[in-house]
C-alpha positions, 0 to 999 in steps of 0.5 A: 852455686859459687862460681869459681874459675881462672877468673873473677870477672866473668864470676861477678858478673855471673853473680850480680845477674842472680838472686843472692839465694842462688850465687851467694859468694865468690871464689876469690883466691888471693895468691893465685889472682895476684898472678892472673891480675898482674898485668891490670892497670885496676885489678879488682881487689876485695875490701871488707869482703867485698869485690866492686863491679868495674864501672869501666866496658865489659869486664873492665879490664885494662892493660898496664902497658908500663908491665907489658913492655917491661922485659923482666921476670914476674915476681910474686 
C-alpha cells in the first residue's frame, strides 16, 4: 500500500505505524505540496529520499502568520 492524497502528513504518519513490507513508500508530489505547503512555517521537505516525522504535536503543522496576512497573490 503507498499511501497518497492531498497531503503528506496523515501519509507519514500512516507509514511509520506499519511494517515497511506494508507501506513501502510515499507519494510525494513536488509541485503540487509546494502549493498545498505553502502557508507552513516548516513544511516538510524531503532530502535524500527522505521525509522526517515532525517532532512538533499532531501533524506538526504550524502557520506562518507573515504569509497569512499578507494580501498578495500566491506565486509559484
Amino acid at each position: 500500500m503507498i499511501p497518497h492524497g492531498h497531503g503528506i502528513h496523515a501519509a507519514l504518519h500512516v507509514i511509520a505505524s506499519q511494517s515497511p513490507m506494508t507501506c513501502p513508500l510515499a507519494e510525494y508530489l513536488i509541485l503540487k505540496m509546494q502549493s498545498y505547503d505553502h502557508f507552513e512555517l516548516h513544511p516538510g521537505l524531503p532530502g535524500a529520499a527522505r521525509i522526517a516525522l515532525p517532532d512538533r504535536p499532531g501533524f506538526g503543522i504550524e502557520m506562518d502568520q507573515a504569509k497569512v496576512e499578507r494580501s498578495a497573490p500566491l506565486q509559484l
